[in-house]
N, C-alpha and C positions, 0 to 999 in steps of 0.2 A: 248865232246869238252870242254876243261880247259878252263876259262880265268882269264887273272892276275889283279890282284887287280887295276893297273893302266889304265887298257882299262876300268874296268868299273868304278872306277872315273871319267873317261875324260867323258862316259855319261851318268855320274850322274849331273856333272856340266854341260853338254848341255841342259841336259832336266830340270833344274833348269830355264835357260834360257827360255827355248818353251811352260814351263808353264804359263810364263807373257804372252806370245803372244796370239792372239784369233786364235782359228781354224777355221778348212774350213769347213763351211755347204757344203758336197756334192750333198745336193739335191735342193740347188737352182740354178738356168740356168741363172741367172743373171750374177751371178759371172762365171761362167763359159764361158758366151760371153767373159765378160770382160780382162781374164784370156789368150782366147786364139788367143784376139783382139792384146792382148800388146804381148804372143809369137811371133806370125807371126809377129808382126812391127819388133821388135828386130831382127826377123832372116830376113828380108828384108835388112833393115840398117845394116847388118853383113855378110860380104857375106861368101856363104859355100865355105872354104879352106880345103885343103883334107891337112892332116898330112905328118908327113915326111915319114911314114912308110906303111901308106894307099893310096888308093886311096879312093873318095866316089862318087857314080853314083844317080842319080835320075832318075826311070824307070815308066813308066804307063803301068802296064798291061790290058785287057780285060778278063774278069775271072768272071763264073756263071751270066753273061750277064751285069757285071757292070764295071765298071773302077777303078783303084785301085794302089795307089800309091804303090811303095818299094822305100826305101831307101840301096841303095847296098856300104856294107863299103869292101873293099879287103886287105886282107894281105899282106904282100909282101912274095915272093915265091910260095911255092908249097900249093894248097888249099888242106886240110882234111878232109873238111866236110864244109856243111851249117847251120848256124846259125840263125834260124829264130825267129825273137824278135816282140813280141805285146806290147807297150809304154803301161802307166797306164796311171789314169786320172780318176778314178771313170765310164769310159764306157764315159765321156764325154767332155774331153778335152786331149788336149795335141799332140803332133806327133814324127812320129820317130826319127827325127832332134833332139829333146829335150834330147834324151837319147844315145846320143854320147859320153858322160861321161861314160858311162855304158856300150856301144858297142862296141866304137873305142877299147877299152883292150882287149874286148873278139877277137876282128880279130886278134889282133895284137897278144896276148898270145896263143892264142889257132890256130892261122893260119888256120882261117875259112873265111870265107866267110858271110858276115853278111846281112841277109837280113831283114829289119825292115819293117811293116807292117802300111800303113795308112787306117786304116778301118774305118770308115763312124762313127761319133763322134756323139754320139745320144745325145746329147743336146735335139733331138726334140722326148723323150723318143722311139726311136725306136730303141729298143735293136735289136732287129730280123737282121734290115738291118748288123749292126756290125756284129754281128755273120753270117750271109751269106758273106761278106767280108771274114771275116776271114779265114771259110771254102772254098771259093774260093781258095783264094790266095796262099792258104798252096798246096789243090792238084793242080794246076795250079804249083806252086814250085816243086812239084815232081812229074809232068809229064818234066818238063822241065829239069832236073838234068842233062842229059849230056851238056846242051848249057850252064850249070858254071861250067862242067867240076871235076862235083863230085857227089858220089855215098851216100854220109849218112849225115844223119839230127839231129840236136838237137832244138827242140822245146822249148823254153823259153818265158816267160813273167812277168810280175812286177803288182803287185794287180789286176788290172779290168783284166789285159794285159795276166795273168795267168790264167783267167778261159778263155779269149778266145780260148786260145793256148790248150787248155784241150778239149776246145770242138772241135775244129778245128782236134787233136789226133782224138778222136775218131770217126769223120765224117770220115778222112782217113781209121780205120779198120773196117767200114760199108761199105766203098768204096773198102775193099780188097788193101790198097795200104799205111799200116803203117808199113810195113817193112825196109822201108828205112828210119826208125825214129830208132834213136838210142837210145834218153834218151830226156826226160823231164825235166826240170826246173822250179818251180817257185820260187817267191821271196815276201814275204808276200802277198800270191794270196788268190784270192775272189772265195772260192767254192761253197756255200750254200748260193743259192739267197733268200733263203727264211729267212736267217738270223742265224748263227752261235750261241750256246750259249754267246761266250764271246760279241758278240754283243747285243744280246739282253738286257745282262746285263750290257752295258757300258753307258757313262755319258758325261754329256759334259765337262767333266773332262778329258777325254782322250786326250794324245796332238796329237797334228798336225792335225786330223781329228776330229770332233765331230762327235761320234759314233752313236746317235739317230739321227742323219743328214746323215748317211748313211745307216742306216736301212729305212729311208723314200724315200729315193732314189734307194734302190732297188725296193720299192713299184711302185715306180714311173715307173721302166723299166721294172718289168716283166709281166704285165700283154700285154705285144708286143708279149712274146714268149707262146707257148703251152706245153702240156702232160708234158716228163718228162727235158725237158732243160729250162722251168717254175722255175723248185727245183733246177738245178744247178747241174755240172760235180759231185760233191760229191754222188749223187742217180745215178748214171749211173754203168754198168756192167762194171767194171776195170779191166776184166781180160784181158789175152793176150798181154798186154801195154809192152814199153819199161823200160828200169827203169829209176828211178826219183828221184829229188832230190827236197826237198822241205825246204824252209829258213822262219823264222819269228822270230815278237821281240815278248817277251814278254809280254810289254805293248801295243799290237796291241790289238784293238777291234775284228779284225777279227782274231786274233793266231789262236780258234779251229779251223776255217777251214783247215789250212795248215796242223792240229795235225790230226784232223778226216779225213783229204783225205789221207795221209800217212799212216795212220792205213789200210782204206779199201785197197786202191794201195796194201799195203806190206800184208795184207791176200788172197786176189787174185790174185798177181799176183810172190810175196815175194822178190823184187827188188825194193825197195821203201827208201829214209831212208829221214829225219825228223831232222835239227836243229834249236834250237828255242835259240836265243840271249837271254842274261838277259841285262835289262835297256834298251830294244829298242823298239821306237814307228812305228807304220808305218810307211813304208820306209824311215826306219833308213838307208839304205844302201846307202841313197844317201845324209846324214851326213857328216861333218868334224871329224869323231872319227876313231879312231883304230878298234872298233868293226866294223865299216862300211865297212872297207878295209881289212877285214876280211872277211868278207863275200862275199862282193865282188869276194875276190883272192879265197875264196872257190869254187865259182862259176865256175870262169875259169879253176879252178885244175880239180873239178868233170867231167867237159864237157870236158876236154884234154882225162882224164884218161877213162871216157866213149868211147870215139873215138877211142883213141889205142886199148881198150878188144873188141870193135865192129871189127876193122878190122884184129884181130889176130882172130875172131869168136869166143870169150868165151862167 
């Protein structure tokens, strides 16, 4: 993928900007209450208005014996396919409300069905709980397919939000029921809990996150999980998976993850492919730049054109 001189000026002068700012330690929970104290006010004192072009529904399922929000965004017309989205937040803040920016396009352009995921926000280091949400709610989603009145899934998520959705995949083809998964998504996703080279080697120089504030934070969540979901989707058998599309910036602490699960994805399973932005820092996508809305509109092209070759059977 080309880019013109003028997308990566505009973020070069953003990240000129986000250099003065301080970053987010992801491993303190402090900021994290605080964080998700002022979301919820704002979306209180805001009330949810569905678009001119959607509708949006607020659902609680009972799922792997737990309770478990969706957020259901609808097209108008005829639905495609379902859109299953895991919000980021480092495993500990944030919900699917927040990432309507990012959703509402995807119903709207790709005429899916969009179902966001509020899974249990380990603030109180219980990663395990998140991921049994996850895995819940996904096949609880696709036993349920005909009551939304569609037959094929695309699986997406955005940094933490991406390895849920990965593991959640492959709960489904231990469970005998990822067929109905058309294609994967991530968007600068967290594969390697135990830490990524580009991680390890990152600084508190990196913008928008400080990178050894998220290597401590994974410390902080995986000792919840066991055997090999302890290491993260990147150590797991990738074969047999749908294909996938996997996005990252450059200046992300975590890129290799996104580079190393695309490699393993496309030798096991050889439908994988991998673009990595130049001048972009973690979730860059959700930026004021050209490159952001670039990637973005990549997003929604690959999951259209995923959908069509699923339902002509290529």
């Amino acid at each position: 993928m080309a880019f013109t001189p003028e997308e990566l000026a505009g973020a070069r002068r953003l990240n000129a900007l986000l250099n003065l700012l301080p970053r987010y330690h992801t491993d303190r929970r402090w900021n994290a209450r605080v964080v998700q104290t002022v979301v919820r006010a704002i979306q209180f004192l805001g009330p949810d208005r569905p678009s001119h072009s959607n509708e949006v529904a607020s659902r609680t399922i009972t799922a792997g014996g737990r309770r478990i929000g969706l957020r259901l965004i609808r097209p108008a017309g005829t639905r495609r396919g379902l859109y299953v989205h895991f919000h980021g937040g480092a495993w500990v803040m944030g919900n699917a409300r927040l990432d309507d920016g990012i959703t509402r396009p995807i119903a709207r352009d790709c005429r899916v069905l969009v179902a966001g995921i509020d899974f249990h926000n380990a603030v109180d280091d219980r990663l395990d709980l998140a991921l049994q949400d996850s895995k819940a709610s996904v096949e609880w989603l696709v036993d349920h397919l005909a009551e939304f009145a569609v037959e094929r899934i695309i699986l997406g998520g955005e940094s933490s939000g991406a390895h849920l959705a990965a593991e959640a995949l492959l709960h489904l083809r231990a469970r005998g029921k990822a067929k109905a998964v058309a294609g994967f998504v991530s968007m600068c996703g967290a594969f390697d809990l135990g830490g990524s080279q580009s991680l390890q080697l990152s600084t508190g120089k990196s913008l928008v996150i400080d990178g050894p504030s998220a290597l401590r934070n994974l410390q902080r969540l995986t000792p919840s999980l066991s055997a090999r979901e302890a290491k993260g989707p990147l150590f797991a058998d990738l074969s047999g998976l749908p294909s996938a599309l996997l996005v990252a910036g450059s200046l992300d602490p975590i890129v290799d993850d996104s580079i190393l699960m695309s490699r393993r994805w496309q030798s096991q399973g050889g439908n994988a492919c991998c673009v990595v932005f130049p001048e972009a820092p973690h979730g860059f996508n959700r930026l004021p730049t050209n490159l952001a809305a670039r990637a973005n509109g990549l997003v929604r092209a690959w999951t259209s054109q995923t959908l069509d070759q699923n339902a002509r059977g290529l």
